[in-house]
Residue, then its C-alpha position, 0 to 999 in steps of 0.5 A: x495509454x496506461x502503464x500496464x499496457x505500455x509495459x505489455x502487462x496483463x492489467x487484469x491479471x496485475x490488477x488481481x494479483x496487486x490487489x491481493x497482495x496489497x491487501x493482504x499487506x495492508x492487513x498486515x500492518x493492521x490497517x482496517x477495510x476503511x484504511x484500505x480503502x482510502x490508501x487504495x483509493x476504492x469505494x467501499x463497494x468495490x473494495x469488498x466485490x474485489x475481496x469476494x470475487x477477485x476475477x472482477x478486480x480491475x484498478x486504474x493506473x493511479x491505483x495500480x501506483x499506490x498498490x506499488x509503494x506499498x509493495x516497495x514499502x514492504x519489500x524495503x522493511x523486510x531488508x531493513x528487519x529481520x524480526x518479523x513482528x518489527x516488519x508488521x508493526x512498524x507502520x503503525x508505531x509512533x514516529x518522533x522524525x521531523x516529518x512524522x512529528x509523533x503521528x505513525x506512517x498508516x496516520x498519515x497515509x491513511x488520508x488517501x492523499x498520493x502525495x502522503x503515500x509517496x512521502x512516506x514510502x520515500x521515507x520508508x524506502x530510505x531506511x535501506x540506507 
């Protein structure tokens, strides 16, 4: 059974209203389709119907998972920076810690692997301190 039906969510209209919200973050942080659509783990095809007509969107559980870090993400930068240029453009500045090792957070999880998503919004996340 997947998560939004064990939660009782409505998987479309969750599948809809995540989708556009990660979208529209994604783009906020500068990300290209083709970085979304590796991030999200969508074809091209369905990546840009879902974007012209978002009735259709429909996202697996995994999906559904990568678009909450990058809402979690988000939600974590916006407490950490009051600057709204900073909240945009952090994920794709430079980062000199152990685990960035000079590469920016969108550089990394732009590869669409989970365990990269996962590691970076941890990372992100922390800033919260």
């Amino acid at each position: 059974m997947s998560l939004a039906k064990e939660s009782g969510f409505d998987t479309k209209a969750l599948s809809r209203t995540g989708f556009k919200a990660a979208d529209n973050i994604l783009s906020l942080w500068g990300c290209t389709a083709q970085q979304s659509q590796n991030i999200l783990k969508l074809s091209k095809s369905s990546y840009h119907k879902f974007k012209a007509t978002p009735e259709t969107t429909k996202l697996s559980d995994d999906q559904l998972e990568r678009v909450s870090y990058i809402l979690n993400m988000h939600q974590a930068l916006r407490i950490v920076f009051s600057n709204p240029v900073n909240i945009s453009n952090f994920m794709g500045m430079k980062n000199n810690n152990d685990y960035f090792a000079g590469r920016s957070p969108l550089e990394i999880i732009e590869s669409g692997k989970f365990g990269d998503l996962y590691e970076v919004a941890r990372r992100v996340d922390g800033l919260r301190g």
